[in-house]
MIKEFI-293573 format. One line per 8 residues: number of its first residue (from 1); their letters; for each residue x, y, z of C-alpha. Coordinates in nm, 3 decimals, decimal comma. Example, Ala and Ser with C-alpha at 12.3 -4.5 7.8 and 13.67 -1.06 7.14 Angstrom:
2
1 = AS = 1,230/-0,450/0,780 ~ 1,367/-0,106/0,714
END
This chain:
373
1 = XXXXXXXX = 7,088/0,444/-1,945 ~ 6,824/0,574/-2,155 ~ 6,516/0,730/-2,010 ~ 6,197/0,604/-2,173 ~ 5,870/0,780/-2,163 ~ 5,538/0,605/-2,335 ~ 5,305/0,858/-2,378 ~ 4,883/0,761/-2,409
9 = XXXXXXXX = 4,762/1,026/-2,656 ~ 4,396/0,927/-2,581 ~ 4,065/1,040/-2,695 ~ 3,829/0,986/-2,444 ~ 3,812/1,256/-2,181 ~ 3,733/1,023/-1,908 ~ 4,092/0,865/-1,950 ~ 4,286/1,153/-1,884
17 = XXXXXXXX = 4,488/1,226/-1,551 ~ 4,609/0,889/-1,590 ~ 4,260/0,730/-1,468 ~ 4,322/0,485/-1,730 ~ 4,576/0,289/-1,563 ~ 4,350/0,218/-1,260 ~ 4,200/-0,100/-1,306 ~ 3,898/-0,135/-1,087
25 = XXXXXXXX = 3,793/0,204/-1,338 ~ 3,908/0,100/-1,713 ~ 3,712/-0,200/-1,622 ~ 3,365/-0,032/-1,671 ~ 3,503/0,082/-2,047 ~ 3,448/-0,166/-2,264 ~ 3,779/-0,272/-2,472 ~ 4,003/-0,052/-2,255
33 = XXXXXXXX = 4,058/-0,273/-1,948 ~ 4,372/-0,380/-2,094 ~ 4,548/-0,051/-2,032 ~ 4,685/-0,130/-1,687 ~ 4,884/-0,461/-1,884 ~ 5,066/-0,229/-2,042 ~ 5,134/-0,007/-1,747 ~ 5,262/-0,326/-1,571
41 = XXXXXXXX = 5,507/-0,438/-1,877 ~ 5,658/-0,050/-1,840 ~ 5,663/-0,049/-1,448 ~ 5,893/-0,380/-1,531 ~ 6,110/-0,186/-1,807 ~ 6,155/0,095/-1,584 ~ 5,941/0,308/-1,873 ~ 5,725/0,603/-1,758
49 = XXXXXXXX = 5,423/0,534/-1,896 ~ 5,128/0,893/-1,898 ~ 4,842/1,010/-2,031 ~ 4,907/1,308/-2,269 ~ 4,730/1,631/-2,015 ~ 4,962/1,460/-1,715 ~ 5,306/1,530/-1,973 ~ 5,176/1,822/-2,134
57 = XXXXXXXX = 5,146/1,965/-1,772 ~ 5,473/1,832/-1,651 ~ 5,649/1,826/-1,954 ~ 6,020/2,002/-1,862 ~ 6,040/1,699/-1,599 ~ 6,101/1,484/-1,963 ~ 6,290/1,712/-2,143 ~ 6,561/1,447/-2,166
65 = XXXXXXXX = 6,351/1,136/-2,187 ~ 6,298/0,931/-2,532 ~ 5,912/1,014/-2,612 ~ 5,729/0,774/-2,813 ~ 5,348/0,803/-2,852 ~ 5,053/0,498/-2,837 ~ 4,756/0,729/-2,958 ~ 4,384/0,608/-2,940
73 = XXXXXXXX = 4,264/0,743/-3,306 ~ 4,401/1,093/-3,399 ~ 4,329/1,347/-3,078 ~ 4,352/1,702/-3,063 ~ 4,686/1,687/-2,880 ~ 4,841/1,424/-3,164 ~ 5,030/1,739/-3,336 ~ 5,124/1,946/-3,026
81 = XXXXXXXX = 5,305/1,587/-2,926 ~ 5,492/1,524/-3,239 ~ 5,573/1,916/-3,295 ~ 5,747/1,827/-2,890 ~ 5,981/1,544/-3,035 ~ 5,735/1,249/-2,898 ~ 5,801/0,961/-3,207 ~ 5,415/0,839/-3,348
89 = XXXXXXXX = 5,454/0,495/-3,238 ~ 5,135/0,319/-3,222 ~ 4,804/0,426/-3,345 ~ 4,477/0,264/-3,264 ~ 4,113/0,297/-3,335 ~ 3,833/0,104/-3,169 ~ 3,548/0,236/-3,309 ~ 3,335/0,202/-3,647
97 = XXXXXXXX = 3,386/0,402/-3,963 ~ 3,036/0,573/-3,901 ~ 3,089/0,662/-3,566 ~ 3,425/0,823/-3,583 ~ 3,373/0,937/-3,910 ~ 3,642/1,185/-3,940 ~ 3,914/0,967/-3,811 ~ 3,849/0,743/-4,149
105 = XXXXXXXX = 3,825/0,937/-4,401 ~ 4,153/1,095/-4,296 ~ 4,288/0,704/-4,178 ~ 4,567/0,703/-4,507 ~ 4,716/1,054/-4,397 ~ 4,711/0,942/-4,009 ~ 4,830/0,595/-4,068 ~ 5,103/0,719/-4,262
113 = XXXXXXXX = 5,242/0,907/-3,897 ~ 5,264/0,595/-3,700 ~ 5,529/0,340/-3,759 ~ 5,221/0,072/-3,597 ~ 4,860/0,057/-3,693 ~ 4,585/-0,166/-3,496 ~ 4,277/-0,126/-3,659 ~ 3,991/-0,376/-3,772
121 = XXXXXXXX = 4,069/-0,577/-4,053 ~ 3,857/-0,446/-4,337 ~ 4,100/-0,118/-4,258 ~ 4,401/-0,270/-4,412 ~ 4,316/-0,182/-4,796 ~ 4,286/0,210/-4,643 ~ 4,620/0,236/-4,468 ~ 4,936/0,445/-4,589
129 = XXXXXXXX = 5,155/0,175/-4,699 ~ 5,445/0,318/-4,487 ~ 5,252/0,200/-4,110 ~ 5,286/-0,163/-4,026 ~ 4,898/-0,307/-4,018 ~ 4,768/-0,524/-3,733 ~ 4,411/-0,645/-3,728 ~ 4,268/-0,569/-3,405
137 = XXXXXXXX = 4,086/-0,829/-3,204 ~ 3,830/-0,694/-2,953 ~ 3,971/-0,710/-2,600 ~ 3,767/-0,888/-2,385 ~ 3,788/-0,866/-2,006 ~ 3,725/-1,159/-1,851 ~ 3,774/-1,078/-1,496 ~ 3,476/-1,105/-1,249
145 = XXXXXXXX = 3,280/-1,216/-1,555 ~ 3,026/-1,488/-1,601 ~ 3,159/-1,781/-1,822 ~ 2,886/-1,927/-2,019 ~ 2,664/-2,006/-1,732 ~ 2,346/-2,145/-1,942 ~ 2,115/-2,207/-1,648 ~ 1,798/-2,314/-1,734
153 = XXXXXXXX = 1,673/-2,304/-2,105 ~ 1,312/-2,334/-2,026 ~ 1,291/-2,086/-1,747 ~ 1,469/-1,776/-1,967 ~ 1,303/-1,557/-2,162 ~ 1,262/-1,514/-2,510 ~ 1,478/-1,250/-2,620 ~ 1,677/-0,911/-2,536
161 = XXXXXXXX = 1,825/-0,602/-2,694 ~ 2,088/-0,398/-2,484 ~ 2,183/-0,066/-2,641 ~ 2,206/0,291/-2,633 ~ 1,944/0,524/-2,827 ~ 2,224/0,673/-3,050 ~ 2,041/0,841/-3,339 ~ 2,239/1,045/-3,548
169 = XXXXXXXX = 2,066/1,155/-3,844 ~ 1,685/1,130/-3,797 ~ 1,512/1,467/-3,778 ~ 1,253/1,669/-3,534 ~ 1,070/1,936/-3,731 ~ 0,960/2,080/-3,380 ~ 1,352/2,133/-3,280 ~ 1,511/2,354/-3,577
177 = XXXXXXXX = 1,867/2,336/-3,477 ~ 1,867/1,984/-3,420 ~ 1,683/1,943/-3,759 ~ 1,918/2,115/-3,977 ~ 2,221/1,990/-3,760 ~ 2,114/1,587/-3,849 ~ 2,015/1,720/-4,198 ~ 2,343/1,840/-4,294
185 = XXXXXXXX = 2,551/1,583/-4,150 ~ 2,316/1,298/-4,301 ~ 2,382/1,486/-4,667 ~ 2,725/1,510/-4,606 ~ 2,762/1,109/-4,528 ~ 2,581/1,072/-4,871 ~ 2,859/1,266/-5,001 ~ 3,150/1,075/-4,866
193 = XXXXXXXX = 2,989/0,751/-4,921 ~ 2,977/0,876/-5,328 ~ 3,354/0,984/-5,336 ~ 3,497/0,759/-5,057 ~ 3,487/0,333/-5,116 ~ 3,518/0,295/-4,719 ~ 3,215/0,442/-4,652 ~ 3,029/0,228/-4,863
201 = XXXXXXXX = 2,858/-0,021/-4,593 ~ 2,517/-0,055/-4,422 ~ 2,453/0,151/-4,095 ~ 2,264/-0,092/-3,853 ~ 2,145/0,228/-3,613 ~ 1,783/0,163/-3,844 ~ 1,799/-0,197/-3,846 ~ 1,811/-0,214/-3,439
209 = XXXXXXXX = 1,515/0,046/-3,401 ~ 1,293/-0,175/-3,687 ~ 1,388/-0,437/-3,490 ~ 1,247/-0,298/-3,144 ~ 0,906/-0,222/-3,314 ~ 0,839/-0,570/-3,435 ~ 0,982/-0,722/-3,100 ~ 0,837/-0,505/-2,890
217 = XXXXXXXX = 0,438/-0,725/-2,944 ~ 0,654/-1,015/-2,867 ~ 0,624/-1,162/-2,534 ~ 0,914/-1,238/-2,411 ~ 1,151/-0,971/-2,546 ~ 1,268/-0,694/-2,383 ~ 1,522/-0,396/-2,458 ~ 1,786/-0,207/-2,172
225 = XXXXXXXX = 2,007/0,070/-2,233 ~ 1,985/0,445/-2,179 ~ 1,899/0,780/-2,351 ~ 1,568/0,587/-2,422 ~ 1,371/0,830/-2,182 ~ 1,337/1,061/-2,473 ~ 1,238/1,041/-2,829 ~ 1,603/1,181/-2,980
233 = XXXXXXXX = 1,495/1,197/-3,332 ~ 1,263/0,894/-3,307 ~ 0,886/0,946/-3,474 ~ 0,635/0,875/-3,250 ~ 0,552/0,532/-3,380 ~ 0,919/0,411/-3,278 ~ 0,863/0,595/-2,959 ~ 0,553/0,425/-2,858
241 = XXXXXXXX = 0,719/0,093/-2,893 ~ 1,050/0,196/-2,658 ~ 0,828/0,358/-2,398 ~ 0,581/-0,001/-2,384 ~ 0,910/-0,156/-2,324 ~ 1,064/0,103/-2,054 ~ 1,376/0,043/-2,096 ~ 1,648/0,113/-1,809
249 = XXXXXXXX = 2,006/0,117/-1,789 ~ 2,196/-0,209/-1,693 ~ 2,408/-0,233/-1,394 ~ 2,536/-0,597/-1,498 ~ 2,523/-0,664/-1,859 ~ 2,644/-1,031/-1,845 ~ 2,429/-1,118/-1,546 ~ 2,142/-0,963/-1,773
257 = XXXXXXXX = 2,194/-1,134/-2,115 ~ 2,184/-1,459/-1,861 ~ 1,849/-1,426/-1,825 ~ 1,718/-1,466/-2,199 ~ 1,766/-1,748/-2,426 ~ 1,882/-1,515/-2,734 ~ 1,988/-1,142/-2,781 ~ 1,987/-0,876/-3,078
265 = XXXXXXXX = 2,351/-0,874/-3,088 ~ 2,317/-0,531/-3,398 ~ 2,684/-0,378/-3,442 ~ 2,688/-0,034/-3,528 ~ 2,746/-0,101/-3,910 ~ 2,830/-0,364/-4,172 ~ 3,227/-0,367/-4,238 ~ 3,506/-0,656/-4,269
273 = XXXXXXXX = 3,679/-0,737/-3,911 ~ 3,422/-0,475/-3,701 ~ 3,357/-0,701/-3,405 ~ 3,295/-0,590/-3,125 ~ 3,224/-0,693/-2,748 ~ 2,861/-0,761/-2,835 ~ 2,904/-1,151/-2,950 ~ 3,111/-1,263/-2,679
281 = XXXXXXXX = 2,912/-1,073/-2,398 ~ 2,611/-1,313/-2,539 ~ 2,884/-1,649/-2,534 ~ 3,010/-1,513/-2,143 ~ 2,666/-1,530/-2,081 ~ 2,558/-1,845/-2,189 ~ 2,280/-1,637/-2,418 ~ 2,263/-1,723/-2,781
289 = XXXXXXXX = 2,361/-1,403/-3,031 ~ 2,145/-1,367/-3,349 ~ 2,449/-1,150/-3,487 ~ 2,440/-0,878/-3,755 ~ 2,783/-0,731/-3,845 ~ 3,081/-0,802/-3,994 ~ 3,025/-1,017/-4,317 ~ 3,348/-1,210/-4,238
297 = XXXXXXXX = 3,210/-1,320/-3,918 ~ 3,252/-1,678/-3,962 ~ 3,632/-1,580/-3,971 ~ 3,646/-1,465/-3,627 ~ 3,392/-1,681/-3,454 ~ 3,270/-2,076/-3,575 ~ 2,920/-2,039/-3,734 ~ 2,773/-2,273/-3,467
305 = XXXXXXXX = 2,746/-2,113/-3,188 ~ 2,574/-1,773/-3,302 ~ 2,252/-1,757/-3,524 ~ 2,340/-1,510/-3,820 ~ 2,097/-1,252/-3,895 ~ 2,102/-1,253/-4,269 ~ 2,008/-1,623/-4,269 ~ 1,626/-1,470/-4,210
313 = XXXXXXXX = 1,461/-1,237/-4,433 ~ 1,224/-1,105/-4,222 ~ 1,190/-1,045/-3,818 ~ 0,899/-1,237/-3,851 ~ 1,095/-1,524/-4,004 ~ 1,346/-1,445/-3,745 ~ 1,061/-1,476/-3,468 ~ 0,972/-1,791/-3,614
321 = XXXXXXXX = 1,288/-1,965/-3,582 ~ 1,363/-1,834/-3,204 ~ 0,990/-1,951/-3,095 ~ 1,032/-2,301/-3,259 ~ 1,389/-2,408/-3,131 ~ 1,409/-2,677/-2,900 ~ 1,619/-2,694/-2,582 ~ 1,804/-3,000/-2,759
329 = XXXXXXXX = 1,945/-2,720/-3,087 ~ 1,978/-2,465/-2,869 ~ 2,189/-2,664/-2,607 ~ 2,418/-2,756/-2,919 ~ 2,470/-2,372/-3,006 ~ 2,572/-2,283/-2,637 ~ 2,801/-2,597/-2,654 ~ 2,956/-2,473/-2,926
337 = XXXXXXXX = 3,002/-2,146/-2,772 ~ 3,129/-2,250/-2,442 ~ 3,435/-2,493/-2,649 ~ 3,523/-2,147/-2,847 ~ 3,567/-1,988/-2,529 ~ 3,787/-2,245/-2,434 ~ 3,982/-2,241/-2,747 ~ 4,345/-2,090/-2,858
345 = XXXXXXXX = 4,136/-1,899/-3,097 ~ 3,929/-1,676/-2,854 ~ 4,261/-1,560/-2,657 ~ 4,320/-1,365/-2,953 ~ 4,019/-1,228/-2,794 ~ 4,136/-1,112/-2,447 ~ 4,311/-0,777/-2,311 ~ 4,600/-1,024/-2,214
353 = XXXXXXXX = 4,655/-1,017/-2,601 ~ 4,547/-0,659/-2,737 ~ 4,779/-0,534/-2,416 ~ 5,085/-0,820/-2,544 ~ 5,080/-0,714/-2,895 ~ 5,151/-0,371/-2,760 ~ 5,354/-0,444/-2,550 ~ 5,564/-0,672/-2,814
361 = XXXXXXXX = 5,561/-0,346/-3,022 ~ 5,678/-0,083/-2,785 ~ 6,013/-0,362/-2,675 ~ 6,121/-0,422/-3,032 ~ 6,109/-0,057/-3,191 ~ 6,233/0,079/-2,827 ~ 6,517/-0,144/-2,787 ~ 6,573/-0,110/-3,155
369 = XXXXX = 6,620/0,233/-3,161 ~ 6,832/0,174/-2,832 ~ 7,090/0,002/-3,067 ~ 7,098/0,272/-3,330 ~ 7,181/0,566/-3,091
END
């Protein structure tokens, strides 16, 4: 019988030691709770399933075991892996093109490793022809979660923003090394965005801090999230706003968004197929998103039951229309929402999915190259 070992080349340091097989913990990582799914389907196939330190650490236990390798984007243990026999299997990226920057502008040579690639759909024009392309649906966990529970529409507040102050490129002339740091990488993205077609696309990190200084003289609106404490490239007119709205961290982000009629749902840039958990937090909620993302959204999600962003040209016009909707409109948009969540559509949606297409994967090619031995 052949001995199977899956091995998690994973990026994220907090993952490691196998942590990210324990439920009750991948469950605070957004997109990751479906993890222990897929150490379940390997318990069942009799497949040792570890993180990459774990083998690396153990690795003459395997030295006869089939190695095959799911790796979350390209890590700095992907090469010491392959150079040990382990077969590129799966690769997978959950994060956008401005965020893990390096990862896509290298995305043809690493796709071109893995016999699988699950990436966001605007990806697929980028890939090395050679990987098989999936388009990856955000997994949503939807255990212990609120499910659309609207409450009261008159009794919420106006509006919310939940998000981390992530700033990447603005500059403090009082810090030196942070100045040149920003300044260099901010040059360099104008580079790759000259030479590179994928890079082409708006960065929203702007759009959601223009959007917290009009907001923040609206009553009603508030913003949560952390690293907010301190100006992190900010000038001090953005800072004055963030610090009137003292922002804290949330413990509960569902049983937050819950409490306001809509929320800032701002991904992290403008690219085909990048959505992420942001939408359907505001739908589990039973909050209405005003959305600003992927320009495909309306393939993903029916235009009903989220208010699209680049339907106002203004936050004022945007203020506008959130002040003057009635409970009877915005009752219609949270219907519309809570039927999508019901829907064949939105499993696509869930880690029971992400973790089966995975799983679907690692059976055929395993048992495949089972027969050709």
């Amino acid at each position: 019988m052949n001995k199977i070992l899956i091995i998690c080349d994973v990026f994220t340091k907090d993952f490691l030691e196998n942590k990210l097989f324990n439920e009750s913990y991948i469950s605070n990582f957004p997109g990751s709770a479906f993890w222990p799914l897929v150490h379940d389907f390997c318990l069942q196939k009799k497949w040792v399933l570890l993180t990459s330190d774990i083998f690396l650490s153990q690795e003459q236990e395997y030295h006869q075991y089939k190695k095959y390798i799911i790796s979350e984007m390209y890590t700095p243990t992907t090469d010491i892996l392959i150079e040990k026999g382990a077969i590129p299997l799966i690769l997978f990226s959950q994060e956008s093109p401005n965020v893990a920057l390096h990862f896509h502008k290298n995305i043809y040579a690493y796709t071109g490793k893995y016999k699988h690639s699950i990436l966001f759909g605007g990806l697929k024009q980028y890939v090395h022809p050679s990987t098989v392309f999936h388009a990856l649906y955000w997994p949503n966990n939807l255990k212990n979660k609120v499910t659309n529970s609207s409450g009261n529409w008159s009794e919420k507040e106006l509006l919310v923003m939940v998000a981390s102050n992530k700033r990447r490129f603005d500059v403090a002339l009082d810090r030196p090394f942070v100045f040149w740091r920003r300044l260099i990488k901010k040059m360099y993205v104008s580079y790759i965005k000259t030479t590179n077609s994928l890079f082409r696309f708006e960065d929203l990190y702007d759009k959601r801090i223009k959007a917290i200084l009009h907001f923040s003289n609206v009553k009603g609106f508030a913003l949560f999230g952390t690293l907010w404490n301190e100006a992190n490239g900010l000038n001090q007119k953005y800072f004055e706003a963030v610090k009137k709205l003292d922002p804290v961290k949330v413990d509960d982000k569902h049983a937050t968004l819950a409490n306001y009629k809509f929320n800032l749902c701002f991904e992290n840039c403008v690219f085909p197929g990048y959505v992420t958990e942001k939408i359907f937090d505001c739908l589990l909620a039973g909050t209405i998103p005003v959305y600003f993302g992927a320009p495909d959204i309306e393939k993903y999600l029916p235009n009903g039951c989220f208010l699209n962003y680049r339907d106002y040209n203004s936050f004022p016009a945007l203020q506008k229309a959130l002040e003057g909707m009635t409970a009877e409109e915005a009752n219609s948009y949270l219907e519309s929402g809570k039927q999508f969540l019901q829907s064949n559509e939105f499993n696509k949606f869930t880690i029971t999915h992400f973790a089966g297409l995975i799983n679907d994967i690692l059976e055929k090619e395993i048992m495949l190259q089972v027969r050709n031995i």
